[in-house]
N, C-alpha and C positions, 0 to 999 in steps of 0.2 A: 844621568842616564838619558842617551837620545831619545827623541820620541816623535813618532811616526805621525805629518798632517795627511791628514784621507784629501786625496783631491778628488774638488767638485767639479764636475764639466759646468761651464757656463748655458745658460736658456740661448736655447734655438734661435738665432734670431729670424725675425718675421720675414716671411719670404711676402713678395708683392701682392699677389694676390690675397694672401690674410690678410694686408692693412688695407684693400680694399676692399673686402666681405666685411670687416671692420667697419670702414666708413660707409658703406652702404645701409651698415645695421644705425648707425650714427641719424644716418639720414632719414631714414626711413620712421627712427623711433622721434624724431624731430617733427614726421610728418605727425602722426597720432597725434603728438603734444600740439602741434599746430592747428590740427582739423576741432580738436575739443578747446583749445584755447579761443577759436573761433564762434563755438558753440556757447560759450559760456560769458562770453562779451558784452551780450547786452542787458545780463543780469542785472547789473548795476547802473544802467543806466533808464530799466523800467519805471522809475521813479520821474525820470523826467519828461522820460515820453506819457506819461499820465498826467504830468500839470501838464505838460502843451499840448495833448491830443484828447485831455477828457476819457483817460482809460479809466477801471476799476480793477482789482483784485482778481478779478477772473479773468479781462482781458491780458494781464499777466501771465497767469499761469497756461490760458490757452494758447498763448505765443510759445510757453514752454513746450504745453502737450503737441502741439501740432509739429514741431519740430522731432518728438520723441515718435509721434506716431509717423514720421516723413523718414525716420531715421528704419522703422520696422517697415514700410513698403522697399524701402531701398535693398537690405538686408532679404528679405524674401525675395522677390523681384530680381537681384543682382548679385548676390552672394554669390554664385557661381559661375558667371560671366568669366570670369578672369581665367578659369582653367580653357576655357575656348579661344578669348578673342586676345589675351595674355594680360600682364598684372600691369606692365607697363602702362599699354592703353588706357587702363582702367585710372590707375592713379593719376597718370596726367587729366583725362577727362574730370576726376572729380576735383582734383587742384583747380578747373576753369571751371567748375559750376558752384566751387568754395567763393570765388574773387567775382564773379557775378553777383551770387548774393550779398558780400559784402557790398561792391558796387553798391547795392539797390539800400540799403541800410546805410549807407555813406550818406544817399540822396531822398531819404524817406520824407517824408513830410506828413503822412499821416500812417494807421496802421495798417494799410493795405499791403504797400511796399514791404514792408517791414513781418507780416504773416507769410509773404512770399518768399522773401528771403532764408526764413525760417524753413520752407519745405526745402530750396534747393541745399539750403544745409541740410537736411536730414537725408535725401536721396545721397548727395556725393558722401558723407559718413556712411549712411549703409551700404553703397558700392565700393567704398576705399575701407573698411575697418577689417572684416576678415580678410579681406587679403595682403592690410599691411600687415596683421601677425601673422599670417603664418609667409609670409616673405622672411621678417624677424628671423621667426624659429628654424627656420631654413639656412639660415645664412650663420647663425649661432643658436646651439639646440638653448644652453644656458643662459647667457646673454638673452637673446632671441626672448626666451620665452618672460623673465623679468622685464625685460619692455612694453613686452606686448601687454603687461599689467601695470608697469607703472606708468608710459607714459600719458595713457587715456584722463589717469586721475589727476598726474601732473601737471597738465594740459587745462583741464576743468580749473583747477586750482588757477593760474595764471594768470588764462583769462580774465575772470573774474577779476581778482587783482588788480591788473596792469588798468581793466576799465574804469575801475573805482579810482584809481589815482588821477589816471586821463580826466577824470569828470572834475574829482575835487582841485587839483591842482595844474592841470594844464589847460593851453589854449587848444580852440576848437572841438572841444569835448566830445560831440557827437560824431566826430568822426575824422580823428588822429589815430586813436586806437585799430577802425576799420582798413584807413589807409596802409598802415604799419603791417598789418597782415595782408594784405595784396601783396607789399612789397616781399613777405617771407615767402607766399605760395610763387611768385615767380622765380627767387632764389630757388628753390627747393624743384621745382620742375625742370630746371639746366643744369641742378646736382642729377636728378630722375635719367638726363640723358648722357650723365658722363660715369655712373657708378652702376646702374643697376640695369642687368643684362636684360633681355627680352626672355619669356619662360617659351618651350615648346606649347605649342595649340592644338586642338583636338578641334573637329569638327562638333556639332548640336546644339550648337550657338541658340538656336530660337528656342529649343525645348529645353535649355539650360533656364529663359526666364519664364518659367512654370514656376509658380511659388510653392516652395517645396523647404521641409526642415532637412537638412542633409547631413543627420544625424547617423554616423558611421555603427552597426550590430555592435563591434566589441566597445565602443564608447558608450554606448545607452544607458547603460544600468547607471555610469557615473555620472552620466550626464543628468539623469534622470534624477540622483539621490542631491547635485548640484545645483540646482534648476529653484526650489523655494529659497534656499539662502541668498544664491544672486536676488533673486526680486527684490529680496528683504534689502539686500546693501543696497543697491540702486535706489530705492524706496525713499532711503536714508537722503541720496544725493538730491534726489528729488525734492524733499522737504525744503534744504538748504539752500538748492538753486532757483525755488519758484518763491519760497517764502520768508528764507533767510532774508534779504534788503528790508525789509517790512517788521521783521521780528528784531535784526538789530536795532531799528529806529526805536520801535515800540520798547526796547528795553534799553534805551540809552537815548532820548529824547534830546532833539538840539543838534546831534554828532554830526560832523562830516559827512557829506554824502559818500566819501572816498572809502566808509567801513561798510559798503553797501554789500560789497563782495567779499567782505573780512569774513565774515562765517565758515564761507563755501571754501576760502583759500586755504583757511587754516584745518578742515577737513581734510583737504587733496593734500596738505602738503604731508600731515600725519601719515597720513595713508602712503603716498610715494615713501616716503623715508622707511617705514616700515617694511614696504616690500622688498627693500634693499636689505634691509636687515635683518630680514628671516626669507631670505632667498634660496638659505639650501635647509630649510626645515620641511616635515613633511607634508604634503598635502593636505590630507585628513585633516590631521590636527590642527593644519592651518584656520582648514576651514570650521571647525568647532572653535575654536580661540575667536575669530570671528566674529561668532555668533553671540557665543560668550559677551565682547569688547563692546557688540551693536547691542547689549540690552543692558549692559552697565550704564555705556551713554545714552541712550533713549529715558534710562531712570534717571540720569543723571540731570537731564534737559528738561525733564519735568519737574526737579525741584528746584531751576535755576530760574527756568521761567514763572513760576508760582513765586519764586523768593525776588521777580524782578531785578536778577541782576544777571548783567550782562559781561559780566568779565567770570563768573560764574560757568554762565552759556558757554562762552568761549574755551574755558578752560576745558569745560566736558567734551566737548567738539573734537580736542583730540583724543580720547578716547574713543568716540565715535569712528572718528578718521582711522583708528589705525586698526577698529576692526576690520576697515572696510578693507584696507591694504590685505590684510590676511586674507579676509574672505573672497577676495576678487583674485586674489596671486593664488591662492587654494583652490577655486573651482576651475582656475584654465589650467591649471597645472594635473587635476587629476583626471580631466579628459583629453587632454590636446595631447599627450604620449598615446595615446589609444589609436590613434586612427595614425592612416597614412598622408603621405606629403599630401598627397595631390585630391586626399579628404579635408583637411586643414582647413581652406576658408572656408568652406559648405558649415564644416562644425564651429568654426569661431561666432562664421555668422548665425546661428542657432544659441550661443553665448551671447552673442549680444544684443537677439531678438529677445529672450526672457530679460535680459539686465533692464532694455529701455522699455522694454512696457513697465517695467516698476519703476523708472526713471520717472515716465509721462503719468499715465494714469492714477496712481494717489495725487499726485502734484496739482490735477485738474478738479477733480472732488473735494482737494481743499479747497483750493481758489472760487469754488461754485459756492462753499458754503462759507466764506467769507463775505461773499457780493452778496450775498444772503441776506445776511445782517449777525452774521456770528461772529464775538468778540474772535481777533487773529491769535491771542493767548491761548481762547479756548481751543482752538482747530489745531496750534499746533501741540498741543499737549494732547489732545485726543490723535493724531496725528503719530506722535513718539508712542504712544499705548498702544498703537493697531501695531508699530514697527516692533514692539516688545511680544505683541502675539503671534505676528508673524515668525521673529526673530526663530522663537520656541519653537513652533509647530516647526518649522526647517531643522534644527537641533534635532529634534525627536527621531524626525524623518530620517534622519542622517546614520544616526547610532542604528535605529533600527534596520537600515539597509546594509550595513555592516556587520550586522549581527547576522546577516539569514545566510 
């Protein structure tokens, strides 16, 4: 008996401009991962800038926080810039104020340069971060918006990384790593000028840097129910990037300085992978799963660290890490459909003014009560406790604003 095949038309193929909105989104999500990969570089190498410069535990951590708080002027202050003077401008300006502060950390010599370096990272991050998402989300709503979440943590993760290796196993330690990303932010500036178009400009330029949350009516309420669980995951990242180097050695005495950044990497990497992996789940849920993920690890860190072991630590990390992926792809996913295009950075950057104060400020209250004289075991386990209360009180927050 004959039997009838159904023909299938073939996929569209890509007309030119999609493979360029394509590579645009490519490049763009390249930058994110570049600008935190940037950010998260000299983690690993805080160790050494403290034998040859006579740091402490606090002066650590305030190189973190000053950067976290350089990151929230920039974000206020700037966030809105780009719908005026266009996104272009803006990313290529923080690309040259990225490769200056490397510069100045390439040449440091003591921690003057090196605190400096740190603010003009944190201004061109908070000039460049909402408006590479929602450039992203713009150019692929889908796409677009899993970037705009993975690649930050990506990024983080990396850095860290690639520094920790630079240190333990290559020449010129202090500053191969720095040179290598000069070299990407000038790539990435001559992709800026052959992919991604210039946006329409409005006039209000000076009254756009009024520091202001540009917090869209119909996004509020989520943004608002959104707003303690980011702290909480940041909080997390916080821990791992100010005190993580300090707490692997303490719990693995002797190691390589090259596992300095192993904590923080293997957080970002959970987290990235997960946000790809529950990319079409839904929001909410995301973000309770989350929350959920951040207080199993936080438990989990506390008995790894009391049980002294560090492959313990490490293994809980990804748990940690992949709540962070949910809860960070869940809180922009269920405000950033809320507003419109040309609201998009104003609210990102209001996303990532809450993220990095939980970023910066637990991170520096540890590091104060460190230099203190309080054992690093003890701070970071009271450290995971506050992130297990916080975790909560966000959880609660969450159902309950869902319920009304």
């Amino acid at each position: 008996m004959p039997t009838t095949t159904a023909y299938v038309a073939p996929p569209a193929p890509q007309t030119r401009e999609t493979r360029r909105r394509l590579a645009a989104l490519a490049l763009l999500g390249s930058m994110a991962v570049s600008f935190l990969a940037a950010s998260a570089a000299p983690t690993p190498l805080y160790q050494r800038y403290s034998l040859e410069w006579g740091g402490t535990a606090l002066t650590t951590t305030e190189a973190f926080g000053v950067y976290a708080l350089a990151v929230l002027g920039g974000l206020l202050v700037l966030g809105e810039l780009s719908n005026h003077v266009g996104r272009r401008p803006i990313l290529l300006g923080a690309l040259a104020l990225q490769s200056v502060a490397l510069l100045l950390f390439t040449t440091a010599g003591s921690y003057e340069p090196l605190f400096l370096g740190r603010v003009l990272q944190g201004i061109a991050a908070g000039a460049a971060l909402g408006t590479l998402g929602a450039t992203m989300i713009e150019l692929h709503r889908v796409h677009g918006t899993v970037a705009s979440s993975a690649a930050p943590v990506a990024g983080t993760g990396l850095g860290a990384l690639a520094a920790g290796l630079a240190v333990g196993y290559l020449p010129w330690p202090t500053h191969l790593v720095y040179v290598a990303l000069i070299g990407v932010f000038v790539a990435q500036a001559i992709g800026l000028h052959l992919l991604v178009d210039a946006n329409p400009t409005r006039p209000g330029v000076i009254a756009s840097l009024r520091p202001t949350l540009a917090v869209p009516v119909p996004a509020r309420r989520a943004f608002t129910a959104a707003a303690p669980a980011l702290f909480a995951f940041w909080a997390l990242a916080g821990l791992y990037g100010s005190l993580g180097p300090a707490l692997v050695r303490s719990l693995a005495p002797g190691s390589s300085v090259a596992l300095g950044g192993i904590a923080l990497f293997v957080v970002a990497a959970a987290a990235t992978v997960t946000t790809y992996l529950r990319r079409n789940h839904d929001a909410r849920r995301q973000l309770l799963h989350g929350i959920a993920a951040l207080v199993v690890g936080a438990l989990g860190s506390i008995a790894a660290i009391e049980a002294g072991t560090i492959w313990g630590f490490l293994a809980i990390s990804l748990v940690s890490g992949a709540g962070f992926g949910m809860g960070l792809q869940g809180s922009i996913r269920s405000v950033v459909g809320l507003a419109e295009p040309q609201e998009r950075p104003g609210l990102l950057s209001a996303v990532y003014l809450v993220s990095y104060a939980g970023l910066g400020a637990p991170a520096v209250v540890a590091g104060w009560l460190v230099s203190r004289g309080d054992a690093l075991t003890d701070v970071a386990v009271g450290y995971a406790a506050a992130l297990i209360v916080l975790a909560l009180v966000a959880g609660v927050q969450l159902v309950r604003r869902s319920q009304q």
